[in-house]
PQR file with spaces between the fields and no chain letter, atoms N, CA, C, O and H, PARSE charges and radii, in Angstrom:
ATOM       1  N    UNK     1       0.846   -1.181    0.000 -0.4000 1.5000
ATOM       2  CA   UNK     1       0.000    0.000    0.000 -0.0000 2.0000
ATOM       3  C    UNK     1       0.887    1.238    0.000  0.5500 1.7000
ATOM       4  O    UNK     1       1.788    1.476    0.804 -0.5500 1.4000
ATOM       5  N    UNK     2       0.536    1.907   -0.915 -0.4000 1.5000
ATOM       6  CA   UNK     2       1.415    3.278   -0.774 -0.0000 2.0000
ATOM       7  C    UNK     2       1.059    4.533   -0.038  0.5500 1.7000
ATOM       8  O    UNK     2       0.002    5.107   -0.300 -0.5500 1.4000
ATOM       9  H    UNK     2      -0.195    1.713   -1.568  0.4000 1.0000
ATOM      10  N    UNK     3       1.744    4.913    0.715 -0.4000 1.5000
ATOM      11  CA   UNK     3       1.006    6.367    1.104 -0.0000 2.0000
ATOM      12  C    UNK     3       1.084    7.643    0.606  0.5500 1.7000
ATOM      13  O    UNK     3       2.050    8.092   -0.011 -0.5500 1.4000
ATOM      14  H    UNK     3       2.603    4.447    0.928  0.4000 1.0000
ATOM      15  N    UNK     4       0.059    8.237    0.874 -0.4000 1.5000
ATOM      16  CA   UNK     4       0.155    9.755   -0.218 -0.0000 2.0000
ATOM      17  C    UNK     4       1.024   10.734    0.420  0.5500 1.7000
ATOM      18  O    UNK     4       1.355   10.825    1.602 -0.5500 1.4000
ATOM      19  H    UNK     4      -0.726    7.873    1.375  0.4000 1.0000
ATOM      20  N    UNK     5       1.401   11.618   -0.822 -0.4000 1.5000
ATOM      21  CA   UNK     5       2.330   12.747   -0.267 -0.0000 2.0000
ATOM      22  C    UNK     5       1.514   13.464    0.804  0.5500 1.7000
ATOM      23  O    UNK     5       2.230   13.909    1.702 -0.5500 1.4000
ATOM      24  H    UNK     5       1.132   11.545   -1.783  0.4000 1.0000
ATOM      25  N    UNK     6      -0.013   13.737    0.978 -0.4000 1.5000
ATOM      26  CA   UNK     6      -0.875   14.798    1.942 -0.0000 2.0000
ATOM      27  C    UNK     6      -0.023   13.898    3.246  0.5500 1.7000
ATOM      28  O    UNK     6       0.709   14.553    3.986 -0.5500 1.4000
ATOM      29  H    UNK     6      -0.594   13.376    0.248  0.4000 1.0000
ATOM      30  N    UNK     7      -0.178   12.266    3.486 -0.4000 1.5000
ATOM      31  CA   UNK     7      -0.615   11.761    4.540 -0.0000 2.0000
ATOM      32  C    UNK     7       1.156   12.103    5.112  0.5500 1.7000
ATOM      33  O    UNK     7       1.535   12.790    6.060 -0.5500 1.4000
ATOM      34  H    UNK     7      -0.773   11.733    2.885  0.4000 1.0000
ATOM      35  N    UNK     8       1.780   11.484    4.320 -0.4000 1.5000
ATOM      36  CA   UNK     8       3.280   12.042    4.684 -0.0000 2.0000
ATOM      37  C    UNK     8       4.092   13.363    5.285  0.5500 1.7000
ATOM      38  O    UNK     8       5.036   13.518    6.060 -0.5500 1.4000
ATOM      39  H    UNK     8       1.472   10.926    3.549  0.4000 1.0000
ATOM      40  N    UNK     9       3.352   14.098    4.629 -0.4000 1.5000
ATOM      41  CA   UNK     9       3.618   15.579    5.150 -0.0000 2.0000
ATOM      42  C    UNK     9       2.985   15.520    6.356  0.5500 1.7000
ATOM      43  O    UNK     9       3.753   15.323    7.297 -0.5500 1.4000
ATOM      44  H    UNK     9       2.585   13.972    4.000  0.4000 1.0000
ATOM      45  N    UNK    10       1.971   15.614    6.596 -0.4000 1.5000
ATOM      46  CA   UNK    10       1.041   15.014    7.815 -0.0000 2.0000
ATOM      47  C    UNK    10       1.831   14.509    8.822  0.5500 1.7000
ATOM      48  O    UNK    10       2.102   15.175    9.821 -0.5500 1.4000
ATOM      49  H    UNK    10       1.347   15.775    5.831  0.4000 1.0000
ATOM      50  N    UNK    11       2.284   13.206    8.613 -0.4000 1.5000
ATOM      51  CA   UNK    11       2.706   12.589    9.381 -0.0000 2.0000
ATOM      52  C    UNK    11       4.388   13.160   10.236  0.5500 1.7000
ATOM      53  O    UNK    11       4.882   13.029   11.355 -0.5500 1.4000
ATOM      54  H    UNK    11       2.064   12.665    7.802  0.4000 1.0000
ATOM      55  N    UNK    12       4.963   14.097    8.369 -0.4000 1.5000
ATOM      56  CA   UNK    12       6.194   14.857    8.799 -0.0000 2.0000
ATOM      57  C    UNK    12       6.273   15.886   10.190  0.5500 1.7000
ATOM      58  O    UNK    12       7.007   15.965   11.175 -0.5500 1.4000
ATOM      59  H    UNK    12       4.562   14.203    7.460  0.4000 1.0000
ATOM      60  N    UNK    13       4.832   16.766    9.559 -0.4000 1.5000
ATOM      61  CA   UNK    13       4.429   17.701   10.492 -0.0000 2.0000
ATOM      62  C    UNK    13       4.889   17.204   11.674  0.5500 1.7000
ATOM      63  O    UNK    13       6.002   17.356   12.178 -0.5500 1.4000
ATOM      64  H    UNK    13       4.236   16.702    8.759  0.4000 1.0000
ATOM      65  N    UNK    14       3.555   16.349   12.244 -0.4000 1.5000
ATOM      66  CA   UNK    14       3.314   15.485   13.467 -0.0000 2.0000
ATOM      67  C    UNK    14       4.442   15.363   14.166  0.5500 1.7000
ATOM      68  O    UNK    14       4.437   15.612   15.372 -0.5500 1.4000
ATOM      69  H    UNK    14       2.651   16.225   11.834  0.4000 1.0000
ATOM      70  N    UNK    15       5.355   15.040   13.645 -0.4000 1.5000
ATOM      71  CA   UNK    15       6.401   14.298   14.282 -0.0000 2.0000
ATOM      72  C    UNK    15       7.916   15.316   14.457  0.5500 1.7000
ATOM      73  O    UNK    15       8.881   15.187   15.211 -0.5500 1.4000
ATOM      74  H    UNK    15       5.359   14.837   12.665  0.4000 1.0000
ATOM      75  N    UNK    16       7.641   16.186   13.556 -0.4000 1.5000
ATOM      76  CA   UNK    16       8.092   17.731   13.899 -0.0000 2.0000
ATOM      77  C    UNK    16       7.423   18.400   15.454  0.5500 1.7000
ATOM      78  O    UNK    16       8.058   19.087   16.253 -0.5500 1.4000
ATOM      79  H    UNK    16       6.857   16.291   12.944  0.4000 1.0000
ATOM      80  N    UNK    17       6.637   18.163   15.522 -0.4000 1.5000
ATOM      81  CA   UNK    17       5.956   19.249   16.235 -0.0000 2.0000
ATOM      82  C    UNK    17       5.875   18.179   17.665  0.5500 1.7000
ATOM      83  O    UNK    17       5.693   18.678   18.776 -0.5500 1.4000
ATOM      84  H    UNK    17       6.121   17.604   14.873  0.4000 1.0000
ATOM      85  N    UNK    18       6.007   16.913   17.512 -0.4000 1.5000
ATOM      86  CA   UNK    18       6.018   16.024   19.163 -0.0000 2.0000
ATOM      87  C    UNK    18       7.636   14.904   19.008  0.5500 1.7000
ATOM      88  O    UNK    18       7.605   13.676   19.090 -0.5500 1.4000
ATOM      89  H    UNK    18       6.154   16.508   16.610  0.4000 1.0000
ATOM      90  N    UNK    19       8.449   15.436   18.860 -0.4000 1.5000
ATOM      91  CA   UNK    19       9.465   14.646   18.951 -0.0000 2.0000
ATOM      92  C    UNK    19       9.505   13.986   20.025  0.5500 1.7000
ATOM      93  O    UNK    19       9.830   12.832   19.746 -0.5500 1.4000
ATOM      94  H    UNK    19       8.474   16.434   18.793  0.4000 1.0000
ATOM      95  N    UNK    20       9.328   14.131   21.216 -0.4000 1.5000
ATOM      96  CA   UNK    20       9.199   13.586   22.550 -0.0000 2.0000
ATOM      97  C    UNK    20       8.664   12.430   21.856  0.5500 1.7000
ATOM      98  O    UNK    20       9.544   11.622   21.560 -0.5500 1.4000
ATOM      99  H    UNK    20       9.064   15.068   21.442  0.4000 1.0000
ATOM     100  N    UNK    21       7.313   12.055   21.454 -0.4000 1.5000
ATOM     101  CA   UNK    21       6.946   10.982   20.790 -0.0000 2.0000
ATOM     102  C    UNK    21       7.503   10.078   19.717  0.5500 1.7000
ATOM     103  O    UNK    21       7.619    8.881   19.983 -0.5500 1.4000
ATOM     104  H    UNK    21       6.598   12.712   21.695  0.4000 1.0000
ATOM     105  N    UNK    22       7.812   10.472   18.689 -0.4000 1.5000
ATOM     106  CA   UNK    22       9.042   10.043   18.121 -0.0000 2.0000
ATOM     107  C    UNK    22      10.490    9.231   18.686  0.5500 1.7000
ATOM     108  O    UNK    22      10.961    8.171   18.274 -0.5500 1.4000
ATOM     109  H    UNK    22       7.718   11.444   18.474  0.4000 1.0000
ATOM     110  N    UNK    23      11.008   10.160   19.800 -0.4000 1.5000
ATOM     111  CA   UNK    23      11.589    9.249   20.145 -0.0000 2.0000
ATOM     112  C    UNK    23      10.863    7.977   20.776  0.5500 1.7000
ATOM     113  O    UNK    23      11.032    6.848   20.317 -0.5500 1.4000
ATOM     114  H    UNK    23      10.625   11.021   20.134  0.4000 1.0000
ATOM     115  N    UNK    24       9.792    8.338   22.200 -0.4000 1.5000
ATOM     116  CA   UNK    24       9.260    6.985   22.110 -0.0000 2.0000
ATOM     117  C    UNK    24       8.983    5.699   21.403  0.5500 1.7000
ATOM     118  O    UNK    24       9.298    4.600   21.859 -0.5500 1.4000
ATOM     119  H    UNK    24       9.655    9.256   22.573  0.4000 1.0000
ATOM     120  N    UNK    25       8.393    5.893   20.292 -0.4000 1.5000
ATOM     121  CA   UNK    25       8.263    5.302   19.005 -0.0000 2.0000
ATOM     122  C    UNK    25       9.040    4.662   18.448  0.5500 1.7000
ATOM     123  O    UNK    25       9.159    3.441   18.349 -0.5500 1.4000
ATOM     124  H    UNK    25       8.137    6.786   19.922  0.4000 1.0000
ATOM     125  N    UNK    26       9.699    5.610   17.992 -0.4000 1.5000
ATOM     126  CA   UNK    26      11.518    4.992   17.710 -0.0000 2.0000
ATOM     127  C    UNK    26      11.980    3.382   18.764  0.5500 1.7000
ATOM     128  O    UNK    26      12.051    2.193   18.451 -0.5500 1.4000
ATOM     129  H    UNK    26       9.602    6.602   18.072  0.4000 1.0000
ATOM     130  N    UNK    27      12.149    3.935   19.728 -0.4000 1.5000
ATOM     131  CA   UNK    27      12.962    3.225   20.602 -0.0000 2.0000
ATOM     132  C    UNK    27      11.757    2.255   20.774  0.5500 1.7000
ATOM     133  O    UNK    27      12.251    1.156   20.523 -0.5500 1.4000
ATOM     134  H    UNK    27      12.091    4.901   19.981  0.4000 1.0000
ATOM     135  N    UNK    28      10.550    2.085   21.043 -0.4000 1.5000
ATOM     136  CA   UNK    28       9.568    0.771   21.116 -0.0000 2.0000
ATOM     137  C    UNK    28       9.628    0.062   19.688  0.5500 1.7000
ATOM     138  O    UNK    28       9.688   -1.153   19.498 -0.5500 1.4000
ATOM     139  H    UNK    28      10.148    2.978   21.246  0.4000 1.0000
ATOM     140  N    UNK    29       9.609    0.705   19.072 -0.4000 1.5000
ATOM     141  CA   UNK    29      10.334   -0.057   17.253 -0.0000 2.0000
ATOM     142  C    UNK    29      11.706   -0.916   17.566  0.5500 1.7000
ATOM     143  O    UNK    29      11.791   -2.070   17.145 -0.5500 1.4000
ATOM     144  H    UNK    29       9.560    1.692   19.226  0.4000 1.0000
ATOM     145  N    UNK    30      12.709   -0.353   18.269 -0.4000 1.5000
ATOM     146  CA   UNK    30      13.742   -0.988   17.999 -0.0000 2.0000
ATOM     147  C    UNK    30      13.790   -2.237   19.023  0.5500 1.7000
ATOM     148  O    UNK    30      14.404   -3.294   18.882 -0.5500 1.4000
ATOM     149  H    UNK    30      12.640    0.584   18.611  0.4000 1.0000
ATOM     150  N    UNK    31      12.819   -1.739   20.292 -0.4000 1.5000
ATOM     151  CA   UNK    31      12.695   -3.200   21.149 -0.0000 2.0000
ATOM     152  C    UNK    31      11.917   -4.205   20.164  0.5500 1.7000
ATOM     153  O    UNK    31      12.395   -5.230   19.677 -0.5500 1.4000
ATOM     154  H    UNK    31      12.321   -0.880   20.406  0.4000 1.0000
ATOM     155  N    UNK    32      10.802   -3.774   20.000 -0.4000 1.5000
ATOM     156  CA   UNK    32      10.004   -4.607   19.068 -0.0000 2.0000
ATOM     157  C    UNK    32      10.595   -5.811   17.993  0.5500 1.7000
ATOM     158  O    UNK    32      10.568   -7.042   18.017 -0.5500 1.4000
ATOM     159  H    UNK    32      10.414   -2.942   20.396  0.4000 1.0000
ATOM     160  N    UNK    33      11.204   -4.677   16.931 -0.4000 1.5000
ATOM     161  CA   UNK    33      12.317   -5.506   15.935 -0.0000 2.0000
ATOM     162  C    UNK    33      13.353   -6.790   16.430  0.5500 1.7000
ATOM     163  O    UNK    33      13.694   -7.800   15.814 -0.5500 1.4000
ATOM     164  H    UNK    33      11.226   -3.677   16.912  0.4000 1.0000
ATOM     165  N    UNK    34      13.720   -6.284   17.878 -0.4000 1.5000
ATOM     166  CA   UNK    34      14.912   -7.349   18.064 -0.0000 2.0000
ATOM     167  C    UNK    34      13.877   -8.512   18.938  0.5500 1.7000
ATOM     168  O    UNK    34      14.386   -9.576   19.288 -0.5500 1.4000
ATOM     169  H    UNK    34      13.442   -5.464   18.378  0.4000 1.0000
ATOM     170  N    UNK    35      12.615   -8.263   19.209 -0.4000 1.5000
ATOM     171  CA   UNK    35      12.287   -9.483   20.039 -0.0000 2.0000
ATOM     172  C    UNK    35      11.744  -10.627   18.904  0.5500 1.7000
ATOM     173  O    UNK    35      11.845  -11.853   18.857 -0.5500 1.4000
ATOM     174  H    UNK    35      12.201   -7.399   18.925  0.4000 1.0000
ATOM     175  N    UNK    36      10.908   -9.275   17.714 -0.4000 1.5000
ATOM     176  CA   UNK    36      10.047   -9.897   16.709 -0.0000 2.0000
ATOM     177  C    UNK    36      11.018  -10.295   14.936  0.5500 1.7000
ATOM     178  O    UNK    36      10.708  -10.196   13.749 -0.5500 1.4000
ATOM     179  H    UNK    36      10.827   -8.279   17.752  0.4000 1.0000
ATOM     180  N    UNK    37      11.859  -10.606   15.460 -0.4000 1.5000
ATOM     181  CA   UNK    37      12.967  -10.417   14.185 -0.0000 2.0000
ATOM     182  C    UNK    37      12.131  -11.859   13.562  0.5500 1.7000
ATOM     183  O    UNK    37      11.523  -12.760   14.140 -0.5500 1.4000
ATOM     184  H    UNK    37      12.110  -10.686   16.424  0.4000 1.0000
ATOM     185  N    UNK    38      12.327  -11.678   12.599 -0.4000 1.5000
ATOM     186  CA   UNK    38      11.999  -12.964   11.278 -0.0000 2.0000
ATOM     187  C    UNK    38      13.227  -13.529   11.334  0.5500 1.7000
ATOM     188  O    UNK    38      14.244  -12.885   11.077 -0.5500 1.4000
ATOM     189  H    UNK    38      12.820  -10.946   12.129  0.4000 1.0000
ATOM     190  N    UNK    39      13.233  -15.035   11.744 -0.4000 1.5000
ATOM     191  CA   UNK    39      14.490  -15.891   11.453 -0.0000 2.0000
ATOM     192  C    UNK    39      14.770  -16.664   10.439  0.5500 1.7000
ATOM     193  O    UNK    39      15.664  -17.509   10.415 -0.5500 1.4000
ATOM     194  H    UNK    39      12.407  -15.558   11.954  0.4000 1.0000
ATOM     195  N    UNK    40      13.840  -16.338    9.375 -0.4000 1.5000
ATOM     196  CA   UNK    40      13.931  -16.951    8.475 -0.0000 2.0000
ATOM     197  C    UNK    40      14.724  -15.934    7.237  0.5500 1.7000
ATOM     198  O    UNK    40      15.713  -16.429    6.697 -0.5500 1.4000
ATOM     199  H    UNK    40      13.113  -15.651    9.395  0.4000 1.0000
ATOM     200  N    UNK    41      14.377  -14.828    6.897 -0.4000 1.5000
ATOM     201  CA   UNK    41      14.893  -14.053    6.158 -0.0000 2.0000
ATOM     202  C    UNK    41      16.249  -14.147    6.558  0.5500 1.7000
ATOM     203  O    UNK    41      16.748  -14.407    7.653 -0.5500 1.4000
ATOM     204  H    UNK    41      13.574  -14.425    7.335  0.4000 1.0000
ATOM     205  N    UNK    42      16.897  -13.805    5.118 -0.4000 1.5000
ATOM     206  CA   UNK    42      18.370  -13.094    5.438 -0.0000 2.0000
ATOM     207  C    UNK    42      18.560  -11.879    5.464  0.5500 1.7000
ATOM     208  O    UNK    42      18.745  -11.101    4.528 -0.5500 1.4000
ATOM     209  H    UNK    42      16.492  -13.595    4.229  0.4000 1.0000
ATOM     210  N    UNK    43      18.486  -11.585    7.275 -0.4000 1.5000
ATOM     211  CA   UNK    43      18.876  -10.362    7.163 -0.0000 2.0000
ATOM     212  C    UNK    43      19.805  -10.479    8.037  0.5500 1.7000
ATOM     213  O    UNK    43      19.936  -11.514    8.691 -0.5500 1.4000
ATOM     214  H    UNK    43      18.335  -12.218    8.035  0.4000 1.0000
ATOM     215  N    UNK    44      20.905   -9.008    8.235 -0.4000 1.5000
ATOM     216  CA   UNK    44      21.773   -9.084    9.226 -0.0000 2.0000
ATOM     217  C    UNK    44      21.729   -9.393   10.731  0.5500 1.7000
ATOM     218  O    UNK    44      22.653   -9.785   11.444 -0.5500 1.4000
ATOM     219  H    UNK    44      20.799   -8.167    7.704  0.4000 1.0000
ATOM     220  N    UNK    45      20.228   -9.084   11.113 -0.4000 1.5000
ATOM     221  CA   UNK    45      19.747   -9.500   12.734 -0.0000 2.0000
ATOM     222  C    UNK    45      19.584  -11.002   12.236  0.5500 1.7000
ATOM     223  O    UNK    45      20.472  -11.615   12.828 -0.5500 1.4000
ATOM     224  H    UNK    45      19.478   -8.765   10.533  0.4000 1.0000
ATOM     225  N    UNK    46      19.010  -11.723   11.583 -0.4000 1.5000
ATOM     226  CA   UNK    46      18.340  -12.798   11.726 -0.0000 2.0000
ATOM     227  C    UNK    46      20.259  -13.885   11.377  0.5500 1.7000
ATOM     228  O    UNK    46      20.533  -14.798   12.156 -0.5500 1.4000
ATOM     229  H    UNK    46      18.288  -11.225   11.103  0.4000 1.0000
ATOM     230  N    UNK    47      20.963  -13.638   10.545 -0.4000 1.5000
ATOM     231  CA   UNK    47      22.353  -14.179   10.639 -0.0000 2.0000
ATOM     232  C    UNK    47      22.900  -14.121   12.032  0.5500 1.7000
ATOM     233  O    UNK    47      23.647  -14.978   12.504 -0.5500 1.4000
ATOM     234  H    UNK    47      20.741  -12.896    9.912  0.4000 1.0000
ATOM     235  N    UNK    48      22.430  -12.931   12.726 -0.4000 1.5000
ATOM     236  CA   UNK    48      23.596  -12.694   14.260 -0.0000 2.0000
ATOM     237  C    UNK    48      22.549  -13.685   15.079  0.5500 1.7000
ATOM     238  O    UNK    48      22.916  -14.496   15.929 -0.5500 1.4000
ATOM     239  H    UNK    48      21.823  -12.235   12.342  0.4000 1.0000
ATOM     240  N    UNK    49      21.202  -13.476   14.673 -0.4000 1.5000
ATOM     241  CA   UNK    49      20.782  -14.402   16.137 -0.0000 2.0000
ATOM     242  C    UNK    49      21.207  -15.573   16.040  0.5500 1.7000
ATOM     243  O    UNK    49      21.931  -16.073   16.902 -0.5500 1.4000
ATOM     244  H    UNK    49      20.903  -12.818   13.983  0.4000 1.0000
ATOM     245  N    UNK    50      20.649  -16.465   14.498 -0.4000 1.5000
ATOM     246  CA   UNK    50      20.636  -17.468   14.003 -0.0000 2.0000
ATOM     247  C    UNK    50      21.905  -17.897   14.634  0.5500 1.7000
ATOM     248  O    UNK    50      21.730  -18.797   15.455 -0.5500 1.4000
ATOM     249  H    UNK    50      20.061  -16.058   13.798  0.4000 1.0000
ATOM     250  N    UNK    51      23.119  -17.519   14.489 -0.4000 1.5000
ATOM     251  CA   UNK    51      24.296  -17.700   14.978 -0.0000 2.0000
ATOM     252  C    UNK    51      24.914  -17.675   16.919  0.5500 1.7000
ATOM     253  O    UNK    51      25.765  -18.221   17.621 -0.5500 1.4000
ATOM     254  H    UNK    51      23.262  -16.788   13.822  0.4000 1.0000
ATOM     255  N    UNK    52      24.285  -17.100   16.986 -0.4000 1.5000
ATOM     256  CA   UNK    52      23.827  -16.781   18.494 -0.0000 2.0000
ATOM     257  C    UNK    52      22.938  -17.181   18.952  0.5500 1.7000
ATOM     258  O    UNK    52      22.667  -16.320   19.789 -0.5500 1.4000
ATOM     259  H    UNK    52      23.593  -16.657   16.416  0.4000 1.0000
ATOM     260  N    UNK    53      21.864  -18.294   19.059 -0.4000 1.5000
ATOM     261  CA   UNK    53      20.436  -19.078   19.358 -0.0000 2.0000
ATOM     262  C    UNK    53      20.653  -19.211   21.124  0.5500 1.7000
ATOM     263  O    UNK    53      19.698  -19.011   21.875 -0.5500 1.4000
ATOM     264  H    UNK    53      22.084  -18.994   18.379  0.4000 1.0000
ATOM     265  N    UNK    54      21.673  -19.480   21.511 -0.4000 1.5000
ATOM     266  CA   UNK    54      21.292  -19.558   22.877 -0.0000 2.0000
ATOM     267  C    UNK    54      21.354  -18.004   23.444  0.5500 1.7000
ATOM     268  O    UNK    54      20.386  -17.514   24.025 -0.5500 1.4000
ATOM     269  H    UNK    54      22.448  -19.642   20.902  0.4000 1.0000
ATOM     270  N    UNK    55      22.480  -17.337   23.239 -0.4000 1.5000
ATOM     271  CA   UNK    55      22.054  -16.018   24.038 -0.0000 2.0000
ATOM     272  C    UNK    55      21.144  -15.321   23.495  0.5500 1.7000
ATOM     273  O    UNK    55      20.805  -14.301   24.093 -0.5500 1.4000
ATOM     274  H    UNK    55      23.267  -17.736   22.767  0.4000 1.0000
ATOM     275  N    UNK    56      20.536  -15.633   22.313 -0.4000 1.5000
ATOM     276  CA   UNK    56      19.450  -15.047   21.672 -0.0000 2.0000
ATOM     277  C    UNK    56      18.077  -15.133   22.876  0.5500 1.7000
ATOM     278  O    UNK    56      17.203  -14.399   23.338 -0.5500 1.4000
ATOM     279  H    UNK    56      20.812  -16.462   21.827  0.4000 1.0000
ATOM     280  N    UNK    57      18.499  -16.329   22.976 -0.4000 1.5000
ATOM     281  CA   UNK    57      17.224  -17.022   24.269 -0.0000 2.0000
ATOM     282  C    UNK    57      17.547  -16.473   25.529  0.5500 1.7000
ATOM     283  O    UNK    57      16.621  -16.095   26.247 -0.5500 1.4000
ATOM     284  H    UNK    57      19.209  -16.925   22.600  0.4000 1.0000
ATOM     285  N    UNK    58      18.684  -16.374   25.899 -0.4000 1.5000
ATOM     286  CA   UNK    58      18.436  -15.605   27.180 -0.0000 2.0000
ATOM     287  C    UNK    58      18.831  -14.393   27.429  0.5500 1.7000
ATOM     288  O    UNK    58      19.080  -13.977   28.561 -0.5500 1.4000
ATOM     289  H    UNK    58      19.436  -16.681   25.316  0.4000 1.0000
ATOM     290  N    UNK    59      18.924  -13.680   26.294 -0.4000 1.5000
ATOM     291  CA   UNK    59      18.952  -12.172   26.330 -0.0000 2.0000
ATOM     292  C    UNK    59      17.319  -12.196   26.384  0.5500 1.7000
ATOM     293  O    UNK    59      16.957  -11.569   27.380 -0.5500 1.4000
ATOM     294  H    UNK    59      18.722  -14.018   25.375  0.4000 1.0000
ATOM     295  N    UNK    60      16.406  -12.623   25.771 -0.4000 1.5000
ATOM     296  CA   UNK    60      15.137  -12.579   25.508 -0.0000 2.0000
ATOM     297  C    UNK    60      14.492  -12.767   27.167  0.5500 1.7000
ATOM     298  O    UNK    60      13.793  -11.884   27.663 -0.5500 1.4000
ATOM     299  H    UNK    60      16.700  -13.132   24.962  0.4000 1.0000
ATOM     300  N    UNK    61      14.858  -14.091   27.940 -0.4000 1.5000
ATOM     301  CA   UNK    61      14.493  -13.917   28.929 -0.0000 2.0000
ATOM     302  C    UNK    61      15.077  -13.440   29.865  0.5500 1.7000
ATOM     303  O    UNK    61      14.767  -14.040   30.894 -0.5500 1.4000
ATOM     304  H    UNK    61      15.426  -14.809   27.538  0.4000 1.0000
ATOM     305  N    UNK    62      15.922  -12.488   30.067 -0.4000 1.5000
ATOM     306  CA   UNK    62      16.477  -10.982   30.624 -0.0000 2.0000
ATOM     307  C    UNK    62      15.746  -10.008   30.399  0.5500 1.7000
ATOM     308  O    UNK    62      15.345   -9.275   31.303 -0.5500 1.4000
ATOM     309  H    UNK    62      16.173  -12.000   29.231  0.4000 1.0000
ATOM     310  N    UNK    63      15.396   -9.811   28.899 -0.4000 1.5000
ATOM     311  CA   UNK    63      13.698   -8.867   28.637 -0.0000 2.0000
ATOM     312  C    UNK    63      12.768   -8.882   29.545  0.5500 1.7000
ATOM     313  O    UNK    63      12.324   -8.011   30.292 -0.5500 1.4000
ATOM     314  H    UNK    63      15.722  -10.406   28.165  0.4000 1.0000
ATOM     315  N    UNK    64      12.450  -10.343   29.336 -0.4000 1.5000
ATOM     316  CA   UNK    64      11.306  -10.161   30.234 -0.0000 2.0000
ATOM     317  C    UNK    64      11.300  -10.387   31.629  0.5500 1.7000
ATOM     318  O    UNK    64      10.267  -10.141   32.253 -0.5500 1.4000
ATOM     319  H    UNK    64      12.811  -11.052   28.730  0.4000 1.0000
ATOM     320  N    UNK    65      12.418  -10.870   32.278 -0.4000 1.5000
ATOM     321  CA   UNK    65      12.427  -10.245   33.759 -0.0000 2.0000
ATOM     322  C    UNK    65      12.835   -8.977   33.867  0.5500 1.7000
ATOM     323  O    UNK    65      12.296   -8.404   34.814 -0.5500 1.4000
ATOM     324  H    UNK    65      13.257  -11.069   31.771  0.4000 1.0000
ATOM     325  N    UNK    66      13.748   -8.180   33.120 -0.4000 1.5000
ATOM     326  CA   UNK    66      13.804   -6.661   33.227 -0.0000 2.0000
ATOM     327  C    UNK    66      11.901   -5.998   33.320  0.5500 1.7000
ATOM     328  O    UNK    66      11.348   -5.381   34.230 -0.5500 1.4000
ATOM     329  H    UNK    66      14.186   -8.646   32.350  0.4000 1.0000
ATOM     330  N    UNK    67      11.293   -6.524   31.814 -0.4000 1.5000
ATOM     331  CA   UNK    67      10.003   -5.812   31.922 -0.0000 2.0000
ATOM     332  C    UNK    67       8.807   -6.016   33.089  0.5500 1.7000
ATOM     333  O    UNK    67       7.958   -5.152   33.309 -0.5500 1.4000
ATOM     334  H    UNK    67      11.742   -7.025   31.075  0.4000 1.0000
ATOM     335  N    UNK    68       8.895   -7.537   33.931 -0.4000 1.5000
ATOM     336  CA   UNK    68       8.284   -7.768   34.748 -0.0000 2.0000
ATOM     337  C    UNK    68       8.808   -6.924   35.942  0.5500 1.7000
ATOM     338  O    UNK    68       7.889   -6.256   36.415 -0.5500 1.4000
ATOM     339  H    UNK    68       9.585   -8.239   33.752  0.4000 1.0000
ATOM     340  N    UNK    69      10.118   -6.722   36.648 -0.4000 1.5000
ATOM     341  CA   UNK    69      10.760   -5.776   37.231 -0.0000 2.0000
ATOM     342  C    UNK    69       9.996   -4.082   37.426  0.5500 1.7000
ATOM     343  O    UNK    69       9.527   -3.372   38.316 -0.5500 1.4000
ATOM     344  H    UNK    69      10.865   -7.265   36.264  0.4000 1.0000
ATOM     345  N    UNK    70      10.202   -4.062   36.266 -0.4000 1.5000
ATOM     346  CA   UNK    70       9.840   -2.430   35.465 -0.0000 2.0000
ATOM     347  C    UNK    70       8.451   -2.351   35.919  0.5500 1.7000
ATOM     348  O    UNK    70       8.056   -1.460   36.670 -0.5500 1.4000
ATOM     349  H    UNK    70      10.583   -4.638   35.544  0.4000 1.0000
ATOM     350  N    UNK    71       7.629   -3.396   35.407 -0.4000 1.5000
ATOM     351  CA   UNK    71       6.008   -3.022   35.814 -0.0000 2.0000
ATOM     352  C    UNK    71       5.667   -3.074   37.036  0.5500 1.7000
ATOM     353  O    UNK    71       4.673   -2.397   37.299 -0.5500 1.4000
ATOM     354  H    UNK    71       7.950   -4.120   34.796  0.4000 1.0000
ATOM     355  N    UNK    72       6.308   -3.851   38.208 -0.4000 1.5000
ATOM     356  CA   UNK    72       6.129   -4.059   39.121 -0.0000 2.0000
ATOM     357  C    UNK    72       6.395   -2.626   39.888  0.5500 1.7000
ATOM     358  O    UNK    72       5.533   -2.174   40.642 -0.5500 1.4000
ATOM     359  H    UNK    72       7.114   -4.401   37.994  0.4000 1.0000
ATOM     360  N    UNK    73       7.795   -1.849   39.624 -0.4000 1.5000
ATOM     361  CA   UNK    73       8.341   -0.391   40.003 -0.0000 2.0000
ATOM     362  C    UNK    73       7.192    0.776   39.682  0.5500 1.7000
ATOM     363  O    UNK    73       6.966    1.809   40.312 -0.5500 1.4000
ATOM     364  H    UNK    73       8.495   -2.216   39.011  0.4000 1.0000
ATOM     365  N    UNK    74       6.652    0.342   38.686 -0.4000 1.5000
ATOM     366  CA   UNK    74       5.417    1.367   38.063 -0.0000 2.0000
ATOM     367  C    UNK    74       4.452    1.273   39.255  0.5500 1.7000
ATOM     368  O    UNK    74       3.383    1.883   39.234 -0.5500 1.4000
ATOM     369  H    UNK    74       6.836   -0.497   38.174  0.4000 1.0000
């Protein structure tokens, strides 16, 4: 699906005007990507995990006792 130049500018604006959000965004993208990586593609994350499978696994469950930690502090 392509998006239009209106929605883009739009979206440029937006993100001009709340960077605070942006970065949020950003940085929940980049947690996201490394938990939700495709191991099947060749890409450069999916070669390092593929290659790395066990600390892949327990960096992952370090995540989630860090995030259980975190919610609990909240």
């Amino acid at each position: 699906m392509t998006t239009s130049n209106s929605l883009k500018k739009a979206i440029k604006k937006y993100q001009e005007k709340n960077p605070l959000m942006r970065t949020y965004w950003n940085r929940k993208g980049g947690a996201r990507q490394f938990i939700m990586a495709d191991l099947s593609k060749d890409t450069k994350l999916a070669q390092a995990i593929n290659s790395n499978r066990l600390q892949y696994i327990n960096d992952l469950k370090e995540l989630r006792n860090d995030i259980d930690q975190r919610l609990k502090d909240l």
